[in-house]
C-alpha positions in Angstrom: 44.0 -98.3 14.1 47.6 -98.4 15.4 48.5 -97.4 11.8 46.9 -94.1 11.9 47.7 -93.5 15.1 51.3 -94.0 14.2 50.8 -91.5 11.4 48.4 -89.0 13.3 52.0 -89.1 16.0 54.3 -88.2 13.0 51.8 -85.5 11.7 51.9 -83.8 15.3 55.8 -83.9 15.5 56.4 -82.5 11.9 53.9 -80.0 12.7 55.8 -78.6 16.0 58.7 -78.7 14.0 57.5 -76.4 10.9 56.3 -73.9 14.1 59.7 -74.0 15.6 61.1 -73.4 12.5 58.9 -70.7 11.7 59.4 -69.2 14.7 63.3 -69.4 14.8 63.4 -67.6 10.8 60.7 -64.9 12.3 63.3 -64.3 15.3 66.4 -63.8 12.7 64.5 -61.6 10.6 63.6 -59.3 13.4 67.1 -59.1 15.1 68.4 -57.9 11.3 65.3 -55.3 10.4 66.0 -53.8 13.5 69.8 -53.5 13.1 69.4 -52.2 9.2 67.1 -49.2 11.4 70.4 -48.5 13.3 72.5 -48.1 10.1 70.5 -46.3 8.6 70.0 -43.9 11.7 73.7 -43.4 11.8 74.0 -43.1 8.3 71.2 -40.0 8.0 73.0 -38.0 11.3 76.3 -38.6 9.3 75.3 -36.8 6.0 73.7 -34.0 8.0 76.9 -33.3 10.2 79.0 -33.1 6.6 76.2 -30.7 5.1 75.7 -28.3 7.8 78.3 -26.3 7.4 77.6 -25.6 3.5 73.8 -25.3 3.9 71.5 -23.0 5.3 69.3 -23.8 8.6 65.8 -25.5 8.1 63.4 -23.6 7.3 65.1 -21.1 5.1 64.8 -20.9 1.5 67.7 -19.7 -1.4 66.7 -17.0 -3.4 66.8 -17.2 -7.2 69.9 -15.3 -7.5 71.9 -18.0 -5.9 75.2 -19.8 -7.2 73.8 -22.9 -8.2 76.1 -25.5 -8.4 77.3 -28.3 -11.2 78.9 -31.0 -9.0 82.0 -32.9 -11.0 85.0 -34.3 -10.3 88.0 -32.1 -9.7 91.3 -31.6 -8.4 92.7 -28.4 -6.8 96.3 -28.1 -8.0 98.5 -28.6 -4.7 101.9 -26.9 -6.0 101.9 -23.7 -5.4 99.8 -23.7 -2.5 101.9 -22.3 1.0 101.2 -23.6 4.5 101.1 -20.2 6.3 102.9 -20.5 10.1 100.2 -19.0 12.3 99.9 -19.6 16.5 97.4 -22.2 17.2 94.7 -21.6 20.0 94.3 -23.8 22.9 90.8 -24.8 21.9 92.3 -25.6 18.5 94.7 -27.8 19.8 92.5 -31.1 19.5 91.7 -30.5 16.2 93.2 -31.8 13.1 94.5 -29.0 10.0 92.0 -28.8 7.6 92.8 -30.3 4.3 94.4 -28.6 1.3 92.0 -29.6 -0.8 88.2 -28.8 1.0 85.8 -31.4 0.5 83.3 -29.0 0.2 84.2 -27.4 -3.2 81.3 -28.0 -5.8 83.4 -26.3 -8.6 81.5 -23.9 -11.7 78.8 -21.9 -10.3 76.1 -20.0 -11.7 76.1 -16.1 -11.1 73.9 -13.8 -11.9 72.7 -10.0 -11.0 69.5 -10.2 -11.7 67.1 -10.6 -8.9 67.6 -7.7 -6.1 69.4 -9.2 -2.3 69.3 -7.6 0.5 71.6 -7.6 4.1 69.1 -9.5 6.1 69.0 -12.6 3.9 72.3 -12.5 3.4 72.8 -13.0 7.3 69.5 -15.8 7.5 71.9 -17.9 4.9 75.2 -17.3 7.2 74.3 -18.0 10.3 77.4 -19.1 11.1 79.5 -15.9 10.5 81.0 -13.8 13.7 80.1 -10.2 14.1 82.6 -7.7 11.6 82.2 -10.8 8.6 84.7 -13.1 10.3 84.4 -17.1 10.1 86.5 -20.3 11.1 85.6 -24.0 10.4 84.4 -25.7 13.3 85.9 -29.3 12.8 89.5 -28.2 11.4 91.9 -25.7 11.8 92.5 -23.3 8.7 95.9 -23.8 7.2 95.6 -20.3 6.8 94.6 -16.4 8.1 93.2 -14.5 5.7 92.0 -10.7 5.5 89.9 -10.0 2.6 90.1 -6.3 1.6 87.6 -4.8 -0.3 88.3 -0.3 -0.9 85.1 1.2 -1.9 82.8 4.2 -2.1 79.3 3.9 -2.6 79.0 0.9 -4.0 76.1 -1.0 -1.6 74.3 -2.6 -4.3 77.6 -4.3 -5.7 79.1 -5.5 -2.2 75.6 -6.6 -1.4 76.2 -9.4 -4.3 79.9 -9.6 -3.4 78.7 -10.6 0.4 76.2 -13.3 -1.1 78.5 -14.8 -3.2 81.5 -14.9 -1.6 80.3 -16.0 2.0 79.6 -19.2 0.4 82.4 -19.7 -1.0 85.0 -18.8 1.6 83.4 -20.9 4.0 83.3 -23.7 1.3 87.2 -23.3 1.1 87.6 -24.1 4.6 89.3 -20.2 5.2 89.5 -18.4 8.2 88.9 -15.2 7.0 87.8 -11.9 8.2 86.1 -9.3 5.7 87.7 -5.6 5.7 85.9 -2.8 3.7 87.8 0.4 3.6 85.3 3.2 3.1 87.1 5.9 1.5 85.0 9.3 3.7 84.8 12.4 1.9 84.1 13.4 -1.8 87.9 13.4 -2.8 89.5 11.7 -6.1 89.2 8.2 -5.2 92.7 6.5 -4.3 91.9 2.4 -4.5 95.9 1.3 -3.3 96.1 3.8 -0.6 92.9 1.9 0.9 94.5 -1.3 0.5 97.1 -0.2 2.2 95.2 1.1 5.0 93.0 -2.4 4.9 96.4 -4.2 5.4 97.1 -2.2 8.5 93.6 -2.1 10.1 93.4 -5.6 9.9 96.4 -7.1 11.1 95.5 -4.9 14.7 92.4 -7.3 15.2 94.5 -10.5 14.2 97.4 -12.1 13.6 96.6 -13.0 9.5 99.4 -14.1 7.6 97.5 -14.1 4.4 96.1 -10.8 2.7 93.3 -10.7 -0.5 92.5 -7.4 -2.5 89.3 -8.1 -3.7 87.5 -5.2 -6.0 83.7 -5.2 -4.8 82.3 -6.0 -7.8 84.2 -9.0 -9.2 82.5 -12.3 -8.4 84.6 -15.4 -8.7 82.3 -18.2 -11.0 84.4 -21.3 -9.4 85.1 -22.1 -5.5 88.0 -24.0 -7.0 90.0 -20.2 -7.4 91.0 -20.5 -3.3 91.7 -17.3 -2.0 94.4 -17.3 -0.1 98.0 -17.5 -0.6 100.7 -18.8 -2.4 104.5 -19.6 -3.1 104.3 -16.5 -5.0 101.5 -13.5 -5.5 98.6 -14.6 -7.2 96.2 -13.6 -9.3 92.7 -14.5 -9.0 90.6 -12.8 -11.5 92.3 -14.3 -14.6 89.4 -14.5 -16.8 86.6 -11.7 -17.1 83.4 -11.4 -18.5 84.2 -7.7 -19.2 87.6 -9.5 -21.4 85.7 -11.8 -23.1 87.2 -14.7 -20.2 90.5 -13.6 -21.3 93.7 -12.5 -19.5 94.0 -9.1 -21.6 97.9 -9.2 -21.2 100.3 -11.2 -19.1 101.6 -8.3 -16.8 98.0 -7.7 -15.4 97.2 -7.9 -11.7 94.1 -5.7 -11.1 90.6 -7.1 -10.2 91.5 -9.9 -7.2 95.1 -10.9 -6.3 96.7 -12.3 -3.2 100.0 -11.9 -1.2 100.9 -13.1 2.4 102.5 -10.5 4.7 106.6 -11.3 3.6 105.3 -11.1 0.1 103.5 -7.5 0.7 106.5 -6.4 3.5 109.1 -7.6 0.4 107.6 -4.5 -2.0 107.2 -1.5 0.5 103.1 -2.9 0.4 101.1 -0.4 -2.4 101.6 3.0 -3.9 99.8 5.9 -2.1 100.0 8.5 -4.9 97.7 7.2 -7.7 94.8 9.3 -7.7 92.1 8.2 -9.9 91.7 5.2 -12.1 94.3 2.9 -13.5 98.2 2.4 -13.0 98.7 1.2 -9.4 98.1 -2.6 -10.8 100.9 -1.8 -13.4 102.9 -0.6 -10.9 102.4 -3.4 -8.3 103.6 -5.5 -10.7 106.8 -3.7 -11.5 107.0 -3.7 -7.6 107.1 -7.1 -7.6 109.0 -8.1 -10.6 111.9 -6.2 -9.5 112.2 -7.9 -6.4 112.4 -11.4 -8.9 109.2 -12.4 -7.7 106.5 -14.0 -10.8 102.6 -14.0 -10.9 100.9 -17.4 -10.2 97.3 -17.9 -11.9 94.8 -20.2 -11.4 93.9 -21.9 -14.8 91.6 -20.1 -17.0 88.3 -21.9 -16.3 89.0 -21.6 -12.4 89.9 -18.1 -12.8 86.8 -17.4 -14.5 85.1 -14.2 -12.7 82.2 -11.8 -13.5 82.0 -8.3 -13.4 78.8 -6.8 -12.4 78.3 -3.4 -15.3 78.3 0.0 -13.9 79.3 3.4 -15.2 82.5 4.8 -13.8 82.1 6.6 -10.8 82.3 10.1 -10.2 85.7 11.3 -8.7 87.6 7.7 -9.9 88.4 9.6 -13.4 91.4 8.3 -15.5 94.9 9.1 -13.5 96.5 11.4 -16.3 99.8 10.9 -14.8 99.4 6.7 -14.6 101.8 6.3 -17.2 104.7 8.6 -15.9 105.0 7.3 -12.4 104.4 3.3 -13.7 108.1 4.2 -15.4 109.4 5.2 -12.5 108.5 2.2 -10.1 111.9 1.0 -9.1 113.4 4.6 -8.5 109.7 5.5 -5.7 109.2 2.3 -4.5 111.1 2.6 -1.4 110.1 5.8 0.0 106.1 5.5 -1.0 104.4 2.6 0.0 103.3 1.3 3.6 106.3 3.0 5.3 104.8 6.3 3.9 101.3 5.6 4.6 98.9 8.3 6.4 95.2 8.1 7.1 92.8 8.7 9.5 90.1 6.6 11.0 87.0 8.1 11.1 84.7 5.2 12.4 84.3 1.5 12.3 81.5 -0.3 12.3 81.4 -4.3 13.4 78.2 -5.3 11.2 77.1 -9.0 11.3 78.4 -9.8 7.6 81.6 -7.2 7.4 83.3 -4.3 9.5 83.5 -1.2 7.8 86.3 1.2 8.1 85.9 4.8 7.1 89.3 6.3 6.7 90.3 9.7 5.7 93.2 9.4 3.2 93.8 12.9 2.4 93.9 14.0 -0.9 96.5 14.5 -4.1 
């Protein structure tokens, strides 16, 4: 009998130990379940705070047409790119410059012109926009102001595509921009550098931009890489087109899509206002800025990849037949027409939640 008690005591005590040890590995594996729930808590509101600025609210669904992106790995070349001086707000002031390079950039996108958009879901996906098209980021200050500057006459369909597109993308780029389109009123020859002219000028009397980009309204960049803004020197942004089979069709080009900050533009008297119709003020731009020893900067050719959405040629924009004649005589008119010669008149503007319009008279030939 004292034998089994001895073992029935031994029994007890190595049962009371298994419990405590049970209990103690029980205790442990709570304390780190429920710490792994914090983690991953913090991890989940972390990834939405760095998407919602690229992506749409809940609830609201991409249509078909949209630029779908290929995610790779990519740098932005960094030496061209200028730090444009611009005053900083007060509420700016605790905020950091946003990066050159924005970690939002998802590289090659898909575009396409197929399925119809209208205004209204353009606005539902860029919720974030201010009233007239303008847009800052919210965690960084922009390294720089830029006005985008579209000219146009009836073209709705095509700036419809250019406003779903490009929104996107300048807000991707970390930009703080403001969209400009310069409705040319009347039923006059159309004069596309006269209204770029007159975009410069509008614009810069709602803000202090130090960074202008002439955008056609139916070129659609197929790359957020190609940053539209400025650099060291102007730049041209539409270097390969569909319509050119992706190629630049000869070096001295600058039509399409090109930047210039404000000395750049100031430096060359800003456009030509006496190129009625279609073609030359490009050509002449270019001798503008050649002659005072300035170069065009590119983006490569797969950045600078952009598509043209087909149309016929519009009515009043018909070949200039004196394009060729005044392109040879750049140097010898650029001083007394350009923006110091510029006249216009405003005949309404219209502050509409994705763009402000600006209908301008500009006279004619």
């Amino acid at each position: 009998m004292p034998a089994d008690s001895v073992n029935f005591n031994l029994l007890h005590r190595t049962c009371k130990l298994v419990v405590l040890l049970c209990f103690l590995h029980i205790s442990v594996t709570f304390v780190f379940y429920v710490r792994s729930l914090d983690i991953r808590f913090a991890f989940v509101q972390n990834q939405q705070s760095q998407s919602h600025q690229a992506s749409p609210a809940p609830g609201q669904k991409h249509s078909g047409s949209a630029a779908k992106p290929e995610p790779r790995e990519f740098q932005t070349p960094k030496e061209e790119a200028v730090e444009i001086q611009t005053p900083t707000q007060d509420s700016e002031k605790q905020l950091e410059k946003c990066p050159d390079t924005s970690p939002l950039l998802v590289g090659p996108l898909r575009v396409e012109f197929k399925t119809p958009v209208s205004l209204e879901q353009i606005e539902k996906e860029n919720y974030n926009l201010q009233p007239g098209g303008r847009y800052k980021p919210k965690d960084c200050v922009a390294l720089q102001k830029v006005a985008i500057i579209i000219p146009f006459r009836k073209r709705d369909e095509h700036l419809k595509y250019w406003l779903y597109y490009l929104h996107p993308i300048l807000q991707r780029q970390q930009l703080d921009y403001g969209v400009y389109v310069i409705n040319q009123h009347g039923n006059e020859i159309f004069n596309r550098a006269k209204l770029l002219n007159v975009g410069y000028t509008e614009a810069l009397k709602e803000y202090d931009y130090g960074c202008f980009v002439f955008s056609d309204v139916d070129l659609i960049p197929m790359d957020d890489r190609n940053i539209y803004r400025c650099f060291k020197q102007p730049r041209h942004l539409s270097v390969s087109m569909d319509k050119f089979g992706f190629r630049l069709p000869y070096n001295q080009y600058f039509g399409g899509v090109s930047s210039m900050s404000k000395e750049q533009y100031l430096k060359i008297n800003g456009f030509p206002n006496n190129y009625w119709g279609w073609g030359g003020e490009d050509d002449d731009i270019y001798n503008r800025l050649s002659s005072k020893g300035m170069y065009i900067s590119r983006p490569s050719g797969e950045v600078g990849k952009c598509r043209m959405i087909r149309h016929e040629r519009d009515k009043k924009n018909e070949p200039n037949p004196q394009r060729f004649n005044r392109i040879a005589h750049t140097r010898d008119t650029m001083h007394k027409d350009g923006i110091n010669s510029l006249s216009y008149q405003v005949v309404k503007v219209d502050k509409l939640p994705l763009f402000t319009m600006i209908t301008v008279d500009v006279g004619k030939p």
